[in-house]
C-alpha positions in Angstrom: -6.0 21.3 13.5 -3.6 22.1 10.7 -5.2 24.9 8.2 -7.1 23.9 5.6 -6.2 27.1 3.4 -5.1 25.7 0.3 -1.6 27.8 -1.4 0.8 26.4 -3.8 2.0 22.8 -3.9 5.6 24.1 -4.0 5.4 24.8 0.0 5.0 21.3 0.8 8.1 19.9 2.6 7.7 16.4 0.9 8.9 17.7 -2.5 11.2 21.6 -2.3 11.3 23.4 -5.4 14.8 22.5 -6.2 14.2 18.3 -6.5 11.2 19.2 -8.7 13.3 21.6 -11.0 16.2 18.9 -10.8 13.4 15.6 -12.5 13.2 17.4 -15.8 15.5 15.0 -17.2 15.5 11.6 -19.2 15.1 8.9 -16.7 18.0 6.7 -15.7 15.2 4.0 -17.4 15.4 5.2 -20.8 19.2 6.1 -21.0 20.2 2.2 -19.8 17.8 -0.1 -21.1 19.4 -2.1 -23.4 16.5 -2.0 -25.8 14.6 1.3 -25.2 14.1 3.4 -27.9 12.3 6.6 -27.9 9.3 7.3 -30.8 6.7 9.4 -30.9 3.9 8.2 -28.5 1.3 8.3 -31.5 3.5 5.7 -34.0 4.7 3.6 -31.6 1.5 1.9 -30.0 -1.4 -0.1 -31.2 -4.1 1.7 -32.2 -6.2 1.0 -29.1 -3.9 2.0 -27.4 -3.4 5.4 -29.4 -6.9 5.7 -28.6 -6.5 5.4 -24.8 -3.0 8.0 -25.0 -5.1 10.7 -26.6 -7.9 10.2 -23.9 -5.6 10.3 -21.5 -4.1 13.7 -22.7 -3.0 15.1 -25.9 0.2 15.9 -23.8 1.4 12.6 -24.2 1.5 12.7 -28.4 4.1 15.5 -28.0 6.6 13.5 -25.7 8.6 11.1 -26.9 7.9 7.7 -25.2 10.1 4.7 -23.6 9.9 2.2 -25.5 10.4 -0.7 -22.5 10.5 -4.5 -23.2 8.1 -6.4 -20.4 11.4 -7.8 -18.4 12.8 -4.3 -18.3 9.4 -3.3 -16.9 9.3 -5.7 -14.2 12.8 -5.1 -13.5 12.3 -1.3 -13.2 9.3 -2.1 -10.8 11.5 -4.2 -9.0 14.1 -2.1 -8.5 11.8 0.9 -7.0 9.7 -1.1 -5.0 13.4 -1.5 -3.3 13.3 -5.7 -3.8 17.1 -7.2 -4.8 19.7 -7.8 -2.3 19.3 -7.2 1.1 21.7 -5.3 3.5 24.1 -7.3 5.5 22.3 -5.6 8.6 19.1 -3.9 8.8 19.4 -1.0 11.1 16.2 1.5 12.0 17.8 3.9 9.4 17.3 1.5 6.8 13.6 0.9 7.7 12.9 4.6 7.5 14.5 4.8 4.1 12.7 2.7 3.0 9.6 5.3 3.1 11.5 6.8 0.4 11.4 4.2 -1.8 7.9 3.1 -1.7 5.9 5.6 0.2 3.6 3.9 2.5 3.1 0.2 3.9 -0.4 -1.1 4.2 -1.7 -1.7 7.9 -3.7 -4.9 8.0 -4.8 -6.7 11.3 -4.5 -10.1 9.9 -1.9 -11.8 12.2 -1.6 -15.6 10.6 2.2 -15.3 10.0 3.0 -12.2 12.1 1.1 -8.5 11.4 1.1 -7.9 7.8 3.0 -4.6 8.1 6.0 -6.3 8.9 6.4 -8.3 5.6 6.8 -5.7 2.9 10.2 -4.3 5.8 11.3 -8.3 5.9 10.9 -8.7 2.1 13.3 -6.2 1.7 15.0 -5.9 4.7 15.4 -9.2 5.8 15.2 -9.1 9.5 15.2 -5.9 11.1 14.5 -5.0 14.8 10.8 -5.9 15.0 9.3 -2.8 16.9 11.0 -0.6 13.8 7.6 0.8 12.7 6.4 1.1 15.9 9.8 2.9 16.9 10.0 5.1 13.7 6.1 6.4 15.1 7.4 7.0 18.5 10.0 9.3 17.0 7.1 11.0 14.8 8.8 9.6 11.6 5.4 8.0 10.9 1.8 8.1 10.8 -1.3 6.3 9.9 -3.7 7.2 7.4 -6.3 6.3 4.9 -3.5 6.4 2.3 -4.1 3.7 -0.2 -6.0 1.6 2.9 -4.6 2.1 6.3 -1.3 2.9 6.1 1.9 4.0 7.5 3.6 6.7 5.8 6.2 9.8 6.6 5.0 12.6 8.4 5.8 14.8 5.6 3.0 13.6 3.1 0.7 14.8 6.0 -0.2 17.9 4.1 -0.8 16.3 1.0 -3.8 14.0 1.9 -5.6 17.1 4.0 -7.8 17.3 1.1 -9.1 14.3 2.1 -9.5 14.9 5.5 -11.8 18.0 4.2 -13.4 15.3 2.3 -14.7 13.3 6.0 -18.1 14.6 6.0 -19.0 13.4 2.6 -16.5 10.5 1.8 -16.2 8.7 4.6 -18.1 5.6 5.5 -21.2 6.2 6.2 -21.2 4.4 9.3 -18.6 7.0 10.3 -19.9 10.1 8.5 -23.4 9.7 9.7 -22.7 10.7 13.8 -20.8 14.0 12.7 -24.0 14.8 10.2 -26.9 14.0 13.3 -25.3 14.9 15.9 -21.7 17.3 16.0 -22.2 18.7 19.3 -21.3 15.0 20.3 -18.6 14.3 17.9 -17.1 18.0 19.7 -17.3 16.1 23.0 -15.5 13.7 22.1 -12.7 15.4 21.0 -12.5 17.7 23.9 -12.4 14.4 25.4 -9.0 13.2 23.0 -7.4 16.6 24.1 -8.1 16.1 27.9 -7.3 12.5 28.4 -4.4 12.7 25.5 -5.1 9.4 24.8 -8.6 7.0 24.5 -9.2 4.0 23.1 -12.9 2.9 21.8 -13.0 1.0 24.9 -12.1 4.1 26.9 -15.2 6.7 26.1 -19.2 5.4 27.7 -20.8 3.6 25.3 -24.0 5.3 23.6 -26.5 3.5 21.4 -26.4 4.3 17.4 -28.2 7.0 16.2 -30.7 5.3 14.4 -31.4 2.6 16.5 -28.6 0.4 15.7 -27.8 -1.7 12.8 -27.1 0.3 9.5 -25.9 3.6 10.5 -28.3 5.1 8.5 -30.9 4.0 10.4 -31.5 0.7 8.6 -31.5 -2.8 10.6 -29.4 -5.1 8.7 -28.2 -2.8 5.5 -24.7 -3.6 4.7 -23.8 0.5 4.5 -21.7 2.0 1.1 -17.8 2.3 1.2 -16.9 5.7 -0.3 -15.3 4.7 -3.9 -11.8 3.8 -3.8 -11.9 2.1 -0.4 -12.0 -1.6 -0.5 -14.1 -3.2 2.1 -11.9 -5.5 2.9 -10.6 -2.5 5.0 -13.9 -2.0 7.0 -14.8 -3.2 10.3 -15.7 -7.1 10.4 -19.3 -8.0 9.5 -21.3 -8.8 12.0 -25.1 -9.8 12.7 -26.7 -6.9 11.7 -25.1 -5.7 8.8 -21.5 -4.5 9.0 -21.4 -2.2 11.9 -23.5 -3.9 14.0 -20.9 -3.5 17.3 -20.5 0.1 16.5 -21.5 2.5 19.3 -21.6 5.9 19.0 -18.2 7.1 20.7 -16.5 4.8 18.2 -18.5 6.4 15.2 -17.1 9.8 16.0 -13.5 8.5 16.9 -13.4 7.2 13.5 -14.9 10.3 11.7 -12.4 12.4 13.8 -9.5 10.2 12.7 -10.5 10.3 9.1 -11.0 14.4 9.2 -7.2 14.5 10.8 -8.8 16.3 13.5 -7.0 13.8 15.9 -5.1 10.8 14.8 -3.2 7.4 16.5 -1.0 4.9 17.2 -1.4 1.7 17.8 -1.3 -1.0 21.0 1.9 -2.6 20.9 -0.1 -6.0 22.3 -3.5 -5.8 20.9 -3.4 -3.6 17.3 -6.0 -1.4 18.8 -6.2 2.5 18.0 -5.3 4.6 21.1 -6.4 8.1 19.6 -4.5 10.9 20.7 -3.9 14.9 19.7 -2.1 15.4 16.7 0.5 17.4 18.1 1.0 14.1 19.9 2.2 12.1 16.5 2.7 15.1 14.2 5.7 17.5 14.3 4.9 21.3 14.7 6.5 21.9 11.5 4.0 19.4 9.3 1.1 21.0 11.3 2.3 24.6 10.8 2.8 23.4 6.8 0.2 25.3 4.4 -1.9 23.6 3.2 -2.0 22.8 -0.8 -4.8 22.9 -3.4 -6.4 19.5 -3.9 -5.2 19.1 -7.4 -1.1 20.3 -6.5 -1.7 17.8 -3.7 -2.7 15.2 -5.6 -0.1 15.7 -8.8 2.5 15.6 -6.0 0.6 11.9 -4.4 0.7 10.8 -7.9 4.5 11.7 -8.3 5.0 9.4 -5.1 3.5 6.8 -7.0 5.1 7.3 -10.2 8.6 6.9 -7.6 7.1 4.2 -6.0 6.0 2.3 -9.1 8.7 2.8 -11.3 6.6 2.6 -14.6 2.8 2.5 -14.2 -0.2 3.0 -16.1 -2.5 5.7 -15.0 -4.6 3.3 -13.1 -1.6 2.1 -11.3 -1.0 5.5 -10.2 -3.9 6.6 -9.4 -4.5 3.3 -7.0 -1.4 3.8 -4.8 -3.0 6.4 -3.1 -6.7 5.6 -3.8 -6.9 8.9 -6.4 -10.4 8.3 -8.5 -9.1 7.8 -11.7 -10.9 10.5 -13.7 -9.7 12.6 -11.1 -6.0 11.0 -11.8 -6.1 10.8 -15.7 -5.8 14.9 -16.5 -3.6 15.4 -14.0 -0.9 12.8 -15.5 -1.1 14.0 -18.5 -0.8 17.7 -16.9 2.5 16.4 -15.5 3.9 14.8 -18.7 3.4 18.0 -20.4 5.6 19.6 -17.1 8.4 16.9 -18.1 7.2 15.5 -14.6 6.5 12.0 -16.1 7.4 10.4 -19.0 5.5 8.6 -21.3 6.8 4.9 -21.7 4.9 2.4 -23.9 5.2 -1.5 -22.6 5.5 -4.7 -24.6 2.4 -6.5 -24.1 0.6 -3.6 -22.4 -2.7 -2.2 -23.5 -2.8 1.2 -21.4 0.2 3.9 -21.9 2.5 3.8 -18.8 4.6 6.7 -17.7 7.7 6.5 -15.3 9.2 8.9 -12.9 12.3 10.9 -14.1 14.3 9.2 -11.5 13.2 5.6 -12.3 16.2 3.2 -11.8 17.6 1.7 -14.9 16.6 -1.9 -15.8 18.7 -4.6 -14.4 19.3 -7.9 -12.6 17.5 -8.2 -10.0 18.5 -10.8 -6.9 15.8 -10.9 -4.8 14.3 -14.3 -2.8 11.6 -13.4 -0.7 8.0 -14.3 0.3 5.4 -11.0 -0.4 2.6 -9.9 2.1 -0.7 -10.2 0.3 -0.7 -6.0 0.9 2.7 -5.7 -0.5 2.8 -2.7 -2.8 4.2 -4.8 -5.2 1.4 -6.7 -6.0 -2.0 -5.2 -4.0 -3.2 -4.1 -7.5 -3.9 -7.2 -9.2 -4.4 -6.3 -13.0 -0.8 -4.9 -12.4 0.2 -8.1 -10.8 -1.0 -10.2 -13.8 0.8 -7.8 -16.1 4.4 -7.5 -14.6 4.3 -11.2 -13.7 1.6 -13.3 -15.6 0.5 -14.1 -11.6 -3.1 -14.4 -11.3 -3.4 -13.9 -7.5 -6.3 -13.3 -5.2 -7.0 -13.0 -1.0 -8.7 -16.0 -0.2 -9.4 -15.4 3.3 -12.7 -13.4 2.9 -13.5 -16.6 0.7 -15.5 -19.6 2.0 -13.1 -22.2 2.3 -15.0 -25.0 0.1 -14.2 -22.0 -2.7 -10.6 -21.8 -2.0 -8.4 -22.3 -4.7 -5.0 -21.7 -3.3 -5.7 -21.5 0.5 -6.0 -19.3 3.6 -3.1 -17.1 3.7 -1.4 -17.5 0.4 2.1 -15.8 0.0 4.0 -15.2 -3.3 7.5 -16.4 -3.9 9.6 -13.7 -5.9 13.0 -15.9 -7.4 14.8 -12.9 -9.7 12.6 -10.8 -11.4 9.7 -13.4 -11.0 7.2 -15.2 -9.1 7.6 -18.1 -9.7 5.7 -20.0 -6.4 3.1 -19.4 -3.9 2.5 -20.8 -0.4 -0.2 -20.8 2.1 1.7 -20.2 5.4 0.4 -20.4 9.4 3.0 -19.6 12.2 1.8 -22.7 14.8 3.6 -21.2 17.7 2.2 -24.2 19.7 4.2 -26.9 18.1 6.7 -23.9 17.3 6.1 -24.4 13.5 6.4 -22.2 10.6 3.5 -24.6 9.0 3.1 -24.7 5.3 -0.2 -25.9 4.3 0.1 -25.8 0.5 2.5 -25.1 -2.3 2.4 -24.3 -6.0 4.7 -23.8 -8.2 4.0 -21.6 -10.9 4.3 -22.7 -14.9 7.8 -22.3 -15.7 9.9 -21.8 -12.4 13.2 -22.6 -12.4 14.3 -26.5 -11.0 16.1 -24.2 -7.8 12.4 -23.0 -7.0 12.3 -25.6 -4.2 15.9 -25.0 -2.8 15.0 -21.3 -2.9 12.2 -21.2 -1.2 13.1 -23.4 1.5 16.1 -21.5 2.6 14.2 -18.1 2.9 11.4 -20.3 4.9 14.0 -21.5 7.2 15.1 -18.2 7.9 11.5 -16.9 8.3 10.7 -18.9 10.7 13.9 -18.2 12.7 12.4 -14.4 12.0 9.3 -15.4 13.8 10.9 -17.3 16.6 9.9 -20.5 15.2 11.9 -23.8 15.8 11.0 -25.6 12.3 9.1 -25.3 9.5 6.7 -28.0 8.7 5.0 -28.5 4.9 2.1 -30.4 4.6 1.3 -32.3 1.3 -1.1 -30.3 -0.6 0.3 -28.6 -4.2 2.7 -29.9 -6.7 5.6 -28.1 -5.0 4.9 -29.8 -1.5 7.3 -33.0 -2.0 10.3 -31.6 -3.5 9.7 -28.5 -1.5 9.6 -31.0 1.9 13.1 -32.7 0.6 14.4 -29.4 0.2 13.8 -27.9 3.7 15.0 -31.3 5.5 18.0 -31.0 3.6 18.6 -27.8 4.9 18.3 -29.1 8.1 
């Protein structure tokens, strides 16, 4: 196991010394946006929001602030979240670039279109060799982690989330934490066991009653257990009769903890998604694992500068989300790195909160993009930020009885430009070999080539997928033009 002896940030492979001397600059943002203008941070906002700037650090009143129009905002976001043209060809270099860009991609085992990972690299890709990801692991480019949920992200921010790794025996699930608090000796066993075999699956290790005698892991029959804050339960196992964990035995429990503690780690089946957990030194280079270890805090400011890259411009919230940071826990440490000429203060038309972008943040411009987004797209898995980049309400509907559905099952946006402008709820029938659109909405305001647009990137979807046609059923105001539009595109 790496050492947990924490010692300046600055070691850290994922940012040297000389790139963080090199950001203390006026972003590329500020110097090209047609109308940005820089104030002081204290006369340029509403007075709520003056309010919330000196709560979130009196730093911020002695920078000068962005001042960014909402389109330049969405287009900045755009353009870090790597969305615009795609490359003529998509080669594995391209994929792993794009963990530059954005950081992480959220592992989800929802399969209705194709696994969920693979959406955020077609998005802004467009296709790509489809075992990238798991290619880019097998070369110990990438890991998973609890990052913002499951995630993929480079081997190099491995250091940087070992403070939450130290944080296992008191913030992981209960249903995990609870078999490394009653019983360790076990939880050792089953380690050994990882190290001997090299590789286990739950399936793999004798099944052993719950402490507790089942149901709630602590000891409860039914309860529905406590997600540590910041994790969203959509993440947790399935829930079953009996509360949430109901199906889990023991050896999975401490598999689970281990993984969270990064005392082992995994990859993942090629055919079934299941964890095979194996030894770190088995996923992990011997130069992450020999990397010291940094203080919670540098950590963290170093996460939040990933997010601030990732992002583009972002309120503290949206920072501090990327990489599931507790806010209060976020908020001094932004204004700690505004007051380092790490961030920069930028106040937004129409936004209530301060924002701050990245040194490097692209400049505002045109953006080209025509793609469908994963519901765990980066771009919009924080919703408030969603609603204000886009004016796009948009919620998962698939933990949501279907009577209750407003939208559909597996609801996709549409981003036309530097908008989204339509939403669709999709369903790869590989039995009739049809991409199947069950509904279609347009949203208030798209453009009359909304239709056109979206069939031809559904087309080529589909051909993505291995998928002979795609079929739109008749539900939502875009279905009939959007129908007319794919059959003329033959």
């Amino acid at each position: 196991m790496p050492s947990t002896k924490s010692t300046p940030a600055r070691s850290v492979k994922s940012t040297p010394p000389a790139k963080q001397a090199s950001s203390v600059r006026t972003p590329a943002a500020v110097k090209h946006a047609s109308s940005v203008r820089t104030t002081g941070a204290a006369r340029s906002t509403h007075p709520e929001q003056r309010a919330r700037s000196t709560r979130a650090g009196a730093a911020a009143t002695h920078h000068p602030a962005a001042q960014l129009s909402a389109r330049e905002a969405r287009q900045i976001a755009l353009a870090a979240q790597g969305l615009g043209a795609r490359p003529e060809q998509a080669t594995l270099r391209h994929v792993r670039g794009l963990f530059d860009a954005i950081a992480l991609i959220q592992i989800d085992s929802v399969n209705v279109v194709c696994r969920s990972q693979e959406l955020p690299v077609w998005a802004r890709l467009g296709a790509h060799g489809r075992d990238s990801l798991p290619a880019l692991c097998q070369r110990s480019e990438l890991f998973e982690y609890w990052a913002h949920e499951a995630s993929l992200l480079p081997v190099e921010l491995q250091p940087l989330l070992r403070w939450r790794m130290a944080e296992a025996a008191s913030r992981a699930w209960r249903v995990v934490r609870v078999i490394a608090q009653r019983d360790p000796a076990y939880v050792a066993e089953v380690r050994a066991e990882v190290e001997a075999r090299g590789a286990v699956t739950a399936r793999d290790l004798d099944r052993r009653s719950p402490i507790g005698g089942g149901g709630d892991p602590d000891g409860s029959a039914g309860g529905a257990g406590v997600l540590p804050r910041g994790i969203d339960p959509r993440s947790a196992p399935p829930k079953r009769r009996g509360g949430w964990w109901g199906d889990w035995h023991d050896a999975k429990r401490a598999l689970a903890y281990l993984f969270w503690a990064g005392e082992i780690t995994a990859t993942r089946s090629p055919t079934t998604f299941e964890r095979l957990y194996v030894p770190l030194h088995r996923v992990l280079p011997a130069h992450v694992l020999a990397a010291p270890t940094p203080t919670p805090d540098d950590a963290r400011r170093e996460l939040l500068l990933h997010s601030a890259r990732a992002l583009g411009v972002a309120t503290v919230r949206d920072l501090a989300d990327y990489f599931r940071i507790p806010i209060p826990v976020a908020r001094p440490l932004v204004a700690q790195l505004v007051e380092a000429d790490r961030l920069v203060p930028a106040a937004v038309e129409g936004w209530r909160e301060p924002g701050y972008l990245h040194p490097e943040a692209p400049s505002p411009r045109p953006i080209s993009a025509c793609t469908l987004l994963s519901p765990f797209d980066s771009l919009v898995w924080e919703r408030q930020r969603t609603e204000r980049l886009f004016g796009f309400r948009y919620r998962i509907e698939i933990y949501t009885p279907a009577p209750r559905r407003t939208h559909g099952y597996y609801v996709l946006p549409f981003l036309l430009g530097d908008a989204l402008v339509a939403r669709v709820d999709l369903k790869a029938d590989r039995a009739a070999g049809a991409l199947a659109v069950h509904a279609a909405y347009a949203e208030p305001g798209a453009p009359a080539a909304t239709a056109a647009a979206l069939a031809g990137e559904l087309t080529a979807f589909a051909r993505r997928l291995g998928l002979e046609r795609v079929a739109v059923g008749r539900r939502g105001d875009l279905a009939r033009p959007l129908a007319r539009a794919v059959s003329a595109a033959g």
